[in-house]
C-alpha positions, 0 to 999 in steps of 0.5 A, spaced: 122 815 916 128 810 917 126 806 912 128 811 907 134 814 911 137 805 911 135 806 904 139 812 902 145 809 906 145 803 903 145 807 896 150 812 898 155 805 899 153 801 893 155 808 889 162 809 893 168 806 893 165 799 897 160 798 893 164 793 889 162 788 895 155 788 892 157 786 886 156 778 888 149 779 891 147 782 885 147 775 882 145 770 886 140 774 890 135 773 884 130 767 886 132 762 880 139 763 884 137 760 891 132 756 888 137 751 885 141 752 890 136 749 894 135 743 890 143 742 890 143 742 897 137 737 898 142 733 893 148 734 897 143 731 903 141 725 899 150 724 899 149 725 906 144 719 907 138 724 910 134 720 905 128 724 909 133 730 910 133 730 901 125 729 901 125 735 907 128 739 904 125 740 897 118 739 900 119 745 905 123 749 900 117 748 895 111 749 900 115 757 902 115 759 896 108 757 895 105 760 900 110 767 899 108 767 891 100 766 894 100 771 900 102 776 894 097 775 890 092 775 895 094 781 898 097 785 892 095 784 886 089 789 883 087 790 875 088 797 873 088 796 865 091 790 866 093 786 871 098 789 876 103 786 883 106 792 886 110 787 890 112 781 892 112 780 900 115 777 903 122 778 898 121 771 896 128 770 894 130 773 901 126 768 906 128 762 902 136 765 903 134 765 911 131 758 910 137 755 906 141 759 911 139 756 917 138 749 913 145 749 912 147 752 919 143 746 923 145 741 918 153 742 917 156 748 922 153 744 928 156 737 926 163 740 923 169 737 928 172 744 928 172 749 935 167 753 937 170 760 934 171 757 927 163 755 927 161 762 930 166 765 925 162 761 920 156 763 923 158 771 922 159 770 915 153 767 913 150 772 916 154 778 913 153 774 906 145 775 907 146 782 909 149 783 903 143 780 899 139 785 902 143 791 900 143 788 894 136 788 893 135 794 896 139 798 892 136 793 885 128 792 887 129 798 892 126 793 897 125 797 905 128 794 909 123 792 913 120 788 908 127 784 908 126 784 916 120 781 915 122 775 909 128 775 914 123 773 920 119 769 916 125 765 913 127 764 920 120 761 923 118 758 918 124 754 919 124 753 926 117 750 924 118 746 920 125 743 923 120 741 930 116 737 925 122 734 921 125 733 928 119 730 931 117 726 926 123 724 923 122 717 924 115 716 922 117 718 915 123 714 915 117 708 916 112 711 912 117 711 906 120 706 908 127 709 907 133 707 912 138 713 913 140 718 918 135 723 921 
């Protein structure tokens, strides 16, 4: 019942005055959109000199949406004259959002020489900026909001997982590589 309550809201502001602050979402909530996001970040990493980062980066990214693209098929595909996906959980596009988000949280707002107020200002806006994503699809894909919390939690997991073994590993792979470069 508040999944269907969330969603009429959500319909109610994309069709009133506001719902011109959707407008963006539209467009970059599509999968191919935050997929070549992701490799212009891993390259923005490589300029950076995280040569492990770049590899990092494009590998986990690859991984999730492997794994997002096969737990649907495992879980909703059925044959009904034909092959049929009554959905995609997670929302793909979302969890590899939430994942770039927080790439670039912990790779870039952390280390920027600004005060304290000006990276949770950053902070909010992305948050805010994901919101928008999630009304987005919402109102197009006419996702619940559940199914965004979810990619949400898994994009964040995911992430913490895979930043652990980045972090914890870093060196190793820097010597199996045998790369130079920041960690």
């Amino acid at each position: 019942m508040i999944d269907a309550v969330v969603a009429i809201i959500i319909q109610t502001v994309a069709a009133s005055k506001i719902g011109f602050l959707l407008v963006p979402a539209y467009f970059l909530k599509k999968f191919w959109i935050v997929w070549v996001l992701s490799i212009a970040w891993a390259a923005f990493l490589r300029t950076l000199d995280f040569k492990v980062g770049f590899w990092w980066s494009l590998a986990c990214s690859s991984i999730l949406v492997v794994a997002s693209w096969g737990w649907s098929l495992l879980t909703f595909f059925y044959w009904d004259d034909g092959p049929v996906l009554s959905q995609w959980m997670p929302a793909v596009a979302s969890v590899v959002w939430v994942f770039l988000l927080f790439q670039i949280k912990q790779a870039l707002v952390v280390r920027l020489p600004v005060a304290q107020w000006v990276k949770k200002t950053i902070e909010v806006i992305m948050v805010l900026f994901w919101i928008d994503l999630a009304f987005a699809a919402i109102v197009d894909y006419d996702f619940s909001s559940i199914t965004l919390i979810g990619a949400a939690l898994i994009g964040y997991y995911y992430f913490r997982l895979t930043a652990t073994v980045y972090i914890r590993g870093g060196k190793r792979l820097q010597q199996f590589f045998g790369v130079d470069g920041k960690i």
